[in-house]
N, C-alpha and C positions, 0 to 999 in steps of 0.2 A: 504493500500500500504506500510505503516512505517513499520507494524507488520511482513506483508509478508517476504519484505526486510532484516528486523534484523533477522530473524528467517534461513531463506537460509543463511544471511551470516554464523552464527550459526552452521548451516550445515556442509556450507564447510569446517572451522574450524577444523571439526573432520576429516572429509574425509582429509584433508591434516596432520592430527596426523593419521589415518589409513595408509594412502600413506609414511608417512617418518619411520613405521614400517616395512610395506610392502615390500619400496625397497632394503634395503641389504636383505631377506629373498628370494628376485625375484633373486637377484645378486648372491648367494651362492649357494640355489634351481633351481633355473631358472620355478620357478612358475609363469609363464609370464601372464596366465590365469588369477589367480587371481586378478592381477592388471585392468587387461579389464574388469572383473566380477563388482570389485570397480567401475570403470565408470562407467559402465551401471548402479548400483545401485541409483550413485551421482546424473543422469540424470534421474533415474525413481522419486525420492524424489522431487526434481527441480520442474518437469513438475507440479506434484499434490499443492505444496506451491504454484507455482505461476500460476496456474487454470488457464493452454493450454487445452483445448478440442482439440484430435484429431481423425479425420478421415482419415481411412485409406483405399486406394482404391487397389486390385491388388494385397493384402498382401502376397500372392502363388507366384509371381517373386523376392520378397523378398530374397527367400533361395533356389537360383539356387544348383544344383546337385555337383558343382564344384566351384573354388574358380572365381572369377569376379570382374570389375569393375566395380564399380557405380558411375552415373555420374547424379549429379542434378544443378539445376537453384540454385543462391545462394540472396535472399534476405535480409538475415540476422544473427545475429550471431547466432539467434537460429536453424537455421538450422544443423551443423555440429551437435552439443549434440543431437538433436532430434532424426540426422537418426542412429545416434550411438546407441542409445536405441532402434529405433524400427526395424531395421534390426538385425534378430535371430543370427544370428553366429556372429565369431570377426574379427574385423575389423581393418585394418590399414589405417594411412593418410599418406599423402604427407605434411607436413606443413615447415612452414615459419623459415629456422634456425634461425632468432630471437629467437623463440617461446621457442627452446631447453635454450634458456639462460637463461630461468623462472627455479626458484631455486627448488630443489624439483619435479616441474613437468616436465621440462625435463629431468629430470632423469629416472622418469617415463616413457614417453613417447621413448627413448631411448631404455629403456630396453624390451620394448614390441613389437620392430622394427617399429614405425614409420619413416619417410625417411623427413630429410629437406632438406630443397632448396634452393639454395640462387638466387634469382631473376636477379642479377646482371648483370649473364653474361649467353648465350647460350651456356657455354659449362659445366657450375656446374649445370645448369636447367636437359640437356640430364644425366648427370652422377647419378644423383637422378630419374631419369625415369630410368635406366638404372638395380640401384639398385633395384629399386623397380618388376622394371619385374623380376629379378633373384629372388627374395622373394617370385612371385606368382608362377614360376616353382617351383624351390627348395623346398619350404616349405608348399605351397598351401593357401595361403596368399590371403585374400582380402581387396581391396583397394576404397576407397571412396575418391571422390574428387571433385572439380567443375571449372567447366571448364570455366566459366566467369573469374576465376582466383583473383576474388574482390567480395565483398558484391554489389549489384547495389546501385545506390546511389535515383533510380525512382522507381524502382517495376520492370520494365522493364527488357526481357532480352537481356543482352548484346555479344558483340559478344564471340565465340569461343577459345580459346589457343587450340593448337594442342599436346601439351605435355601426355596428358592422353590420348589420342586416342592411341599414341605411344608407350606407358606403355599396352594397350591390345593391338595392332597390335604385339608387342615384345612377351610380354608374351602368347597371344591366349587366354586369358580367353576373356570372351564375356561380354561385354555393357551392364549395367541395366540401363537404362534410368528414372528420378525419376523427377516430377514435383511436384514442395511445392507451396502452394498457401497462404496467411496469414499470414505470419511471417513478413512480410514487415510492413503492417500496425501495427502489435504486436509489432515490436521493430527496426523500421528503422535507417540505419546507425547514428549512433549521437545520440541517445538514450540507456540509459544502464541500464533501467529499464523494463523489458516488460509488458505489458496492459495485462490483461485477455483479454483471445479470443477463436474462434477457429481457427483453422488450417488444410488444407485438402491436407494429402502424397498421391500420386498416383505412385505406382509402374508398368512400362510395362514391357512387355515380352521382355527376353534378345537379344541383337544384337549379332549374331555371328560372329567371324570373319574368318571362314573357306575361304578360297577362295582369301581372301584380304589382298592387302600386303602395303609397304611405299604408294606408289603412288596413291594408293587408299582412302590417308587420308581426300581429303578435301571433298570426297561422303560421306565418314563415318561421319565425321562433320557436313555434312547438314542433313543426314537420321536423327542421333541423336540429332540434334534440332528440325526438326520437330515433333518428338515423344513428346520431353518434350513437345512442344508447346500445342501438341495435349491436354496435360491436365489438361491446363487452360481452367476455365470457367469464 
């Protein structure tokens, strides 16, 4: 576990001397790509040092034809890097404007169009769905998020935010629905080390939203929890 740990940290090390290369080169170039490419890299390295076995169920919904949101259960912090790796195309988040204050990697995260948020109030929350839906017309932009809005603190899932639903009701890209099973017990809230395990993604077939508008959000809300529910075992 010592070895493991010194060794990632090791890791990151570099990738954050690769990233403080990287981003005036993004900022001059607007090579935005290879900043995501670096992710996914950091998180392919990750997973293998710290021996996640994963299965993956449904991999073909993965990489809808068009740009889409994805919406999963949130257990833990291994979630977000996971499905960033194993979801094929690139992906943007919605994150926590704190996050951007992290030196270096908001920067990054900035330059590559992720969207903060500031929780505070319901009118900076809509302005960041806002932007965020103009980024999946405009640019064809997909967006990953979790709609629990928190890591659970039981395994359990907890209820809804409506803010993502609102971000595809806006934009019309359609709902991947993504159930994570494992990563709770792998590294539950309060822990920041995670346990070898396995892990089991299941990706469903996308929710369209042809047909559905505002008023339609709290159906869309319940269809797409019962999906994820569906793939718990």
């Amino acid at each position: 576990m010592i070895l493991r740990t010194v060794g990632l940290l090791l890791f990151y090390l570099l990738a954050l001397l690769a990233l403080v290369v990287l981003i005036p080169m993004t900022a001059v170039f607007g090579a935005r790509e290879a900043l995501l490419a670096l992710g996914k890299g950091a998180m392919r390295v990750s997973r293998r040092v710290l021996g996640l076995r994963v299965e993956v169920r449904g991999a073909g919904h993965a990489d809808p034809s068009g740009p889409a949101v994805f919406m999963a259960n949130h257990e833990s912090f291994l979630d977000g890097p996971l499905l960033f790796l194993l979801i094929p195309r690139p992906l943007r988040i919605i994150v926590k404007k704190s996050v951007f204050g992290v030196p270096v990697l908001g920067q990054g995260m900035r330059l590559v169009g992720f969207v903060p948020v500031d929780r505070k109030g319901i009118r900076k929350g809509r302005a960041a769905i806002e932007r965020a839906a103009g980024a999946v017309r405009e640019k064809g932009h997909s967006f990953l998020l979790f709609p629990e809005g928190t890591r659970s603190r039981t395994g359990a899932l907890q209820d809804f935010r409506r803010g993502g639903f609102f971000l595809a009701l806006e934009s019309g890209a359609p709902i991947v629905p993504i159930s994570i099973q494992g990563t709770f017990a792998l590294m539950p809230k309060g822990r920041f080390v995670p346990r070898q395990g396995k892990i089991r993604v299941t990706f469903h077939p996308p929710v369209p939203m042809a047909g559905l508008g505002p008023d339609g959000v709290g159906l869309l809300i319940d269809r797409v929890r019962r999906v994820i529910l569906s793939g718990f075992e």
